[in-house]
Every structure is written in structure tokens, then in C-alpha cells.
C-alpha positions as CSV (number, residue, x, y, z in Angstrom):
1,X,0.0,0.0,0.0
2,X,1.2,3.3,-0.9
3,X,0.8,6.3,1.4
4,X,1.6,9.5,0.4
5,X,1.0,13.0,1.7
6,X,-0.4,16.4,-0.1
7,X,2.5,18.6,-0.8
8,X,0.1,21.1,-1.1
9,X,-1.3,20.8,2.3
10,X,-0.7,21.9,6.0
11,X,-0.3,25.6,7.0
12,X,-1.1,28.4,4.8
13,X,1.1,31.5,5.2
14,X,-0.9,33.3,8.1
15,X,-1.0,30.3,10.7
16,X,2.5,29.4,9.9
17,X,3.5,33.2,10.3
18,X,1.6,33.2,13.7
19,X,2.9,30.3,14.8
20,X,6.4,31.4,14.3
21,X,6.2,34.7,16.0
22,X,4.6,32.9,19.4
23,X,7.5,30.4,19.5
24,X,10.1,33.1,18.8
25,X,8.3,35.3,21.5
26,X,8.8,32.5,23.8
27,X,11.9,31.7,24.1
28,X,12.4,35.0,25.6
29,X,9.3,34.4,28.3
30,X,8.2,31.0,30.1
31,X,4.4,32.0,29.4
32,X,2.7,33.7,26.5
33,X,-1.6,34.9,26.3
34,X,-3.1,33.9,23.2
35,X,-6.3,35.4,22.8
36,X,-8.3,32.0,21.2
37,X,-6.9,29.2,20.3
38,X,-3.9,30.2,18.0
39,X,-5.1,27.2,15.5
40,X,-8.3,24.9,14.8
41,X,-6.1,22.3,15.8
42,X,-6.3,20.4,19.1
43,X,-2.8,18.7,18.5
44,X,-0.9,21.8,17.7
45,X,-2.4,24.3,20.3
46,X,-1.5,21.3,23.2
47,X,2.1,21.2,21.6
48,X,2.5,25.1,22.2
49,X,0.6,24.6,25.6
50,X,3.9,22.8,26.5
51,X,6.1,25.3,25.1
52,X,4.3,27.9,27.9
53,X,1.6,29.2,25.1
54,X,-1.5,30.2,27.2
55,X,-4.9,30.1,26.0
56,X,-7.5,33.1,27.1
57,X,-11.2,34.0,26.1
58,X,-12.2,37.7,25.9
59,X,-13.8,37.3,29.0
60,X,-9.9,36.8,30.5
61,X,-8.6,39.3,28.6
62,X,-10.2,41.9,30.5
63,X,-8.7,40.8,33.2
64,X,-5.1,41.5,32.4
65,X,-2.7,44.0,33.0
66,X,1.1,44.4,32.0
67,X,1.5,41.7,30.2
68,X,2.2,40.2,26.8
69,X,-1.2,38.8,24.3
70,X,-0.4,37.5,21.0
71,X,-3.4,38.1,18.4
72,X,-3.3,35.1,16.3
73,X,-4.0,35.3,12.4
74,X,-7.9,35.5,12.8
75,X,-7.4,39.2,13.8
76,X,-9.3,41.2,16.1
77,X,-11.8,44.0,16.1
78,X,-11.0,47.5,16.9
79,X,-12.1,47.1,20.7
80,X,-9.5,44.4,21.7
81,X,-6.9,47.5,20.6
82,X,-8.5,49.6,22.5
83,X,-8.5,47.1,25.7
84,X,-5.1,46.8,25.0
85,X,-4.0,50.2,25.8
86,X,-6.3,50.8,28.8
87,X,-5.1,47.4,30.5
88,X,-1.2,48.6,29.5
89,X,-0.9,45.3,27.4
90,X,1.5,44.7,25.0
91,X,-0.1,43.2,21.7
92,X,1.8,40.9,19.5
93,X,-0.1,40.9,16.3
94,X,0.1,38.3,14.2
95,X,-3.0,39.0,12.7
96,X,-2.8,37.7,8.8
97,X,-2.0,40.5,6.1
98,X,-4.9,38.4,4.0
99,X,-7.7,39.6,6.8
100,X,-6.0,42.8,7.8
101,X,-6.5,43.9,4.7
102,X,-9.9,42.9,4.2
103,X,-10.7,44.6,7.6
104,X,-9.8,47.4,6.3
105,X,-11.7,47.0,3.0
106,X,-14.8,46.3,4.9
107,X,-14.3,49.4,7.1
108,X,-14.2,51.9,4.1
109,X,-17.3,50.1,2.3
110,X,-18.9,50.5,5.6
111,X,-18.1,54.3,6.3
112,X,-18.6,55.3,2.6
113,X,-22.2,53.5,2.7
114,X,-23.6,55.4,5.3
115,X,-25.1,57.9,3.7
116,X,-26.9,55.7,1.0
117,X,-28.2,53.5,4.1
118,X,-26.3,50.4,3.3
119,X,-25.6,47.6,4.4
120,X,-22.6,45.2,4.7
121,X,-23.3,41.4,4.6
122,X,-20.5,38.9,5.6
123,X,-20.7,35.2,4.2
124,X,-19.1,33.5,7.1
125,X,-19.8,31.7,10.1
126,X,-21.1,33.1,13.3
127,X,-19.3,33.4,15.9
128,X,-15.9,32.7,14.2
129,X,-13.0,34.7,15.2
130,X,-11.9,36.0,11.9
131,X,-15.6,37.3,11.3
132,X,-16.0,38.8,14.9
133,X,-13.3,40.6,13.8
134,X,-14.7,42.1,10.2
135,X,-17.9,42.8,12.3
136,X,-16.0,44.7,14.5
137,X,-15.1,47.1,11.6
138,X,-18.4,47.9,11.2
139,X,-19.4,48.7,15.1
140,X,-21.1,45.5,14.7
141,X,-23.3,46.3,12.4
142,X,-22.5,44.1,9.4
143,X,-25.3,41.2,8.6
144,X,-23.5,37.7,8.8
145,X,-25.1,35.0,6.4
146,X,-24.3,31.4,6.7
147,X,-26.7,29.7,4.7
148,X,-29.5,30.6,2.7
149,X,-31.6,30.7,5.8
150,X,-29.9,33.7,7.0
151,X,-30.9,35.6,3.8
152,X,-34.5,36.9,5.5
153,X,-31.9,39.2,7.9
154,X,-31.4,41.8,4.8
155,X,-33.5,44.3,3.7
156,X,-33.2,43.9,-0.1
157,X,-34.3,47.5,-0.8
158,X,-31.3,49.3,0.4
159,X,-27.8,49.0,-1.2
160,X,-26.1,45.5,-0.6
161,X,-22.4,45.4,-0.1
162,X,-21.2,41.5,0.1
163,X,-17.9,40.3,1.6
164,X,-16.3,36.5,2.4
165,X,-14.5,35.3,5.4
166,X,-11.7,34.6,3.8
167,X,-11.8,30.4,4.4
168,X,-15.1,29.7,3.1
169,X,-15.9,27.6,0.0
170,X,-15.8,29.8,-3.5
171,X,-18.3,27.9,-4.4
172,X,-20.4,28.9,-1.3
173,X,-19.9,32.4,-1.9
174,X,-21.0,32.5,-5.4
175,X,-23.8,30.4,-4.6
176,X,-24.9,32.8,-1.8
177,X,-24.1,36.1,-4.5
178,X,-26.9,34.7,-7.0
179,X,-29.2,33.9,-4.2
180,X,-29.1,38.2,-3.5
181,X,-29.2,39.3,-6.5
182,X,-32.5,37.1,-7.6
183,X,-33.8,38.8,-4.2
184,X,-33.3,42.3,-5.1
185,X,-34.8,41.7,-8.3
186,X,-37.9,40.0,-7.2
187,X,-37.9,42.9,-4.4
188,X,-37.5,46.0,-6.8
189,X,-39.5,44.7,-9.8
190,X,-41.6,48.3,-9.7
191,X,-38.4,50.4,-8.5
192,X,-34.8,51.0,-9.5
193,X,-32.5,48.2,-8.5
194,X,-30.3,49.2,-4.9
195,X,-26.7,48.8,-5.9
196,X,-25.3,45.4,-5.1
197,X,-21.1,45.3,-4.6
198,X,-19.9,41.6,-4.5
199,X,-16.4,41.0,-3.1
200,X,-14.8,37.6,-3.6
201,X,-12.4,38.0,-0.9
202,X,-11.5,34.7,-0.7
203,X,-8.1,34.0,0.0
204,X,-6.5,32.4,-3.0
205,X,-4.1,29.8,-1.1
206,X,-7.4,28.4,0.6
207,X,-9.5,28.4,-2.2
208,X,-6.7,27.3,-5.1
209,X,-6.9,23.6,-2.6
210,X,-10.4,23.3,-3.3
211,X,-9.1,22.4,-7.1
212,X,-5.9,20.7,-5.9
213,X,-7.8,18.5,-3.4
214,X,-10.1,17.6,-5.8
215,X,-7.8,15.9,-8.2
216,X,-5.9,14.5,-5.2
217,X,-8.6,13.0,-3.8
218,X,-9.2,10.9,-7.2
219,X,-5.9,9.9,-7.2
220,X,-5.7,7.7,-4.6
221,X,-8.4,4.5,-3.1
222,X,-8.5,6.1,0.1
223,X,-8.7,9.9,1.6
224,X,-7.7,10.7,5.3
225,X,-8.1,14.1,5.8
226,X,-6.5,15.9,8.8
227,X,-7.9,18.9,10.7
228,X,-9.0,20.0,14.1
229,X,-12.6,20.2,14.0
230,X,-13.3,23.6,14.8
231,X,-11.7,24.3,11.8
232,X,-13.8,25.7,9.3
233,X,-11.9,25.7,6.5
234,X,-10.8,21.6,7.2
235,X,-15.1,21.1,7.2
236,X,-14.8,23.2,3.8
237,X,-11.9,21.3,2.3
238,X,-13.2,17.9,3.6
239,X,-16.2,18.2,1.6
240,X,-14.2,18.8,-1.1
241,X,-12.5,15.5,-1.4
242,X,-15.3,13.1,-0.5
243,X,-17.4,14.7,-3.5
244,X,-14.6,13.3,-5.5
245,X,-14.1,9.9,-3.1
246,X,-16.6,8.6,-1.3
247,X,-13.8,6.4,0.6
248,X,-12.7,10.0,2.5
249,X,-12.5,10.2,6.1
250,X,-12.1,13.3,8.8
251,X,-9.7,12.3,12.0
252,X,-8.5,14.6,14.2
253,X,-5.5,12.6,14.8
254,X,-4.2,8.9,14.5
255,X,-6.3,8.2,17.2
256,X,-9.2,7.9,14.9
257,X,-7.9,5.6,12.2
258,X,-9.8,2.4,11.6
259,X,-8.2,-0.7,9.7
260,X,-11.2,-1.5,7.9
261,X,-10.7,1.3,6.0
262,X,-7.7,0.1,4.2
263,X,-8.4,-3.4,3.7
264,X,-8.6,-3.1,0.1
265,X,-6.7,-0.1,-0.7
266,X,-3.7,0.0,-3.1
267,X,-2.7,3.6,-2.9
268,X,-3.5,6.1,0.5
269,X,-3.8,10.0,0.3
270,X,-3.3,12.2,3.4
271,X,-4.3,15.7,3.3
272,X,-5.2,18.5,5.3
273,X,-6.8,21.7,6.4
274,X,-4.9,25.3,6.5
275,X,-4.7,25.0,10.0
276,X,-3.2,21.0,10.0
277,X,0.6,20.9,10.9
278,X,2.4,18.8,8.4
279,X,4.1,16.4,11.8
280,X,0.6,15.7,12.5
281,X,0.0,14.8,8.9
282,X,3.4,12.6,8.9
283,X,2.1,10.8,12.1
284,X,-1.1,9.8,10.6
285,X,0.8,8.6,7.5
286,X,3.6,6.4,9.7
287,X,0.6,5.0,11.6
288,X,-1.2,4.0,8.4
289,X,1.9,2.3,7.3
290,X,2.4,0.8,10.8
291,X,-0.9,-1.3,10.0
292,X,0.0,-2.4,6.7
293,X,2.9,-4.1,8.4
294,X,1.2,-5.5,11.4
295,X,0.9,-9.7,10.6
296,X,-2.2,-11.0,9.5
């Protein structure tokens, strides 16, 4: 049986650039605050637990004074800045250039919409900590759409400005942009259309795997993908690869591997989410191979 790992997987730029600046930050200090966990990845944020990496909520956050907080790639709304320099903390922001700059698109279609009464909508997911952070650009303002359930939450007779968490599906967000425009059509058939602005801001080294994955995932018998599963973009990118091979399955670690699933495969593929490390990748693989030499 032949195993063999996605080159094109494990950390994109932002979570490897975060990652890096909290281990480089602590080998200078014996603990470090994260605000969230640095990565969807259960495996990764207990190996930086043991380096002295300390997870907090928001809730802790207010708490502290004097001390050091890294803000992991997700980025952070305006108010944790704020907190920041009223508690005397020291902010080491790792936020991803991808999202920082998107903030900051989101904040000027927000400002220069006022006075035409839009609106901003977010495809994302609630609650998620890159998209508390775009909300926060917005004084929390901007409408956050999930599915097409959500869509009842926007008035489709006032201007429509549309934005992505930058890890959702492509394919998602184009799917959600025709759903709005049919609904301001159906809403404005006596009246001028309100001005709809679609921005794919998708970043392009999560949404160029969708592709990648997908011919992957039909090169091989058997798909393990790897991600922690609060990860959004792993549930995203998993989906992906079991349209393509219906013998793909989700573990978290090697933990979760069952033999049965290789019984009759010839050739393994092991793959992963944005936020996967490529040692946990490489551990799944050697435990995969590890069965194929156990005796019969």
C-alpha cells in the first residue's frame, strides 16, 4: 500500500506566520496569552501549551494588565486595541496581512455606505473569530449570512455590499451572491435596483486547494483528511475531497484511524486543512503504514 502525503497541504502563510512569531516570543518568556486558540487544531495548540503558550477568552482578557497577548492570524476587532491600551498590554499581532487587509476594505465600504443606508453582509460563520473581527469594523453592524436561511436578515431594498470570510468555500460564496441578486430583483421589480457590490475575498491559497484536493482526492483508493474540527476551512476542504471519493474520512488525529478502511486499498492520500501541521499529517501517515505491516 502506498501512502503518500499532499504537498500542497498543511499551514497556509498566516497560521505558519503566527505560529512562528509565538514560538520566537517565547523563548524570551516562560508564558505567553493567546487570545483563542492560536489554530483549529487540538494537537498543535496542546504542543505550544507545552512550550508555555497560554490560552484566554475575551472574557480573561479583561482581566489583564502588564502583560504580553499575541493576536493570532484570525485578527481582532477594533475594541480588543482599545483594551489593550487601557489594561497597559502589549499586543503581539500576528494578525494575517490576508484579513488585515480585508478589515480594512470592509471598514471603508462600511463608512462610505452610510449615507446611501447600506448595508454590509458577511458570508461567514457566526461566531468565528476572523468574522467577529470584520464585524467589529463595522461597530457591529454588518449582517452575517451562513446559509441561505440567513438571507431573511437583509432588507433587499437598500444598497447591498457582500464580503467572504476569507476560508469559506468559493463555491459557497458564489452560490450565496446569486441567491441576493435574484432577491433584489424580485424585491425591486416596480423600482430601480439598490446597488449590489460583490467581493470575492476569498483568500487564494485556501480556495486554489479546493481544485488541488479535488484531483488528489481521485488519485488515490482512500482519503484521510486531517484537521481540528473547529476548523472551518478543514469542514470546507473535507467536503471537497469526498465529492470526489466517497472512501474519505475526517480524523483529528491517528487516534481515529480504523483498519477496515484500508483493507482493500492499493494507494492512501493524506491531506489537510490550512490549520493542520504537516508532523501531525506525517504521524497519521507512519501509523497507516504501521498497520499495513502489522501480521495478518
Amino acid at each position: 500500500m502506498n501512502v503518500t502525503i499532499d504537498k500542497n497541504s498543511g499551514y497556509c502563510f498566516g497560521v505558519e506566520f503566527a505560529i512562528q512569531m509565538a514560538e520566537d516570543e517565547m523563548e524570551h518568556c516562560e508564558e505567553l496569552y493567546c487570545l483563542g486558540d492560536i489554530v483549529h487544531n487540538g494537537m498543535e495548540v496542546k504542543r505550544l501549551y507545552n512550550k508555555g503558550l497560554r490560552i484566554i477568552d475575551r472574557e480573561q482578557l479583561q482581566e489583564l494588565r502588564d502583560c504580553k497577548v499575541l493576536i493570532r492570524a484570525h485578527g481582532e476587532p477594533p475594541e480588543t486595541y482599545k483594551l489593550a491600551l487601557e489594561n497597559n498590554i502589549e499586543l503581539i499581532d500576528a494578525s494575517c496581512p490576508v484579513v488585515l487587509k480585508l478589515q480594512n476594505r470592509v471598514k471603508h465600504a462600511y463608512d462610505g455606505g452610510k449615507a446611501e443606508n447600506g448595508q454590509i453582509v458577511i458570508y461567514g460563520q457566526m461566531g468565528h473569530a476572523e468574522v467577529i473581527g470584520l464585524a467589529g469594523q463595522t461597530g457591529d453592524e454588518a449582517i452575517i449570512v451562513t446559509t441561505e436561511d440567513d438571507l431573511h436578515k437583509i432588507d433587499f431594498t437598500r444598497p447591498v455590499t457582500l464580503f467572504s470570510q476569507t476560508t469559506k468555500s468559493t463555491k459557497g460564496f458564489y452560490h450565496i451572491k446569486a441567491l441576493i441578486e435574484e432577491r433584489l430583483k424580485q424585491a425591486n421589480q416596480d423600482s430601480t435596483q439598490p446597488v449590489f457590490d460583490a467581493n470575492d475575498s476569498i483568500c487564494r491559497q485556501v480556495s486554489n486547494r479546493e481544485p488541488q484536493l479535488a484531483k488528489f482526492s481521485t488519485e488515490h483508493d482512500v482519503i484521510v483528511f486531517v484537521s481540528g474540527k473547529k476548523s472551518s476551512n478543514g469542514k470546507a476542504l473535507y467536503n471537497v475531497c469526498k465529492q470526489h471519493n466517497s472512501n474519505s474520512y475526517f480524523v483529528e488525529n491517528e487516534e481515529e484511524l480504523e483498519e477496515a478502511w484500508f483493507a482493500n486499498a492499493a494507494s492512501v492520500g493524506i491531506c489537510g486543512a490550512t490549520s493542520t501541521p504537516m508532523w501531525l499529517m506525517e504521524q497519521v501517515a507512519n501509523s497507516i503504514a504501521a498497520i499495513e505491516a502489522e501480521p495478518v
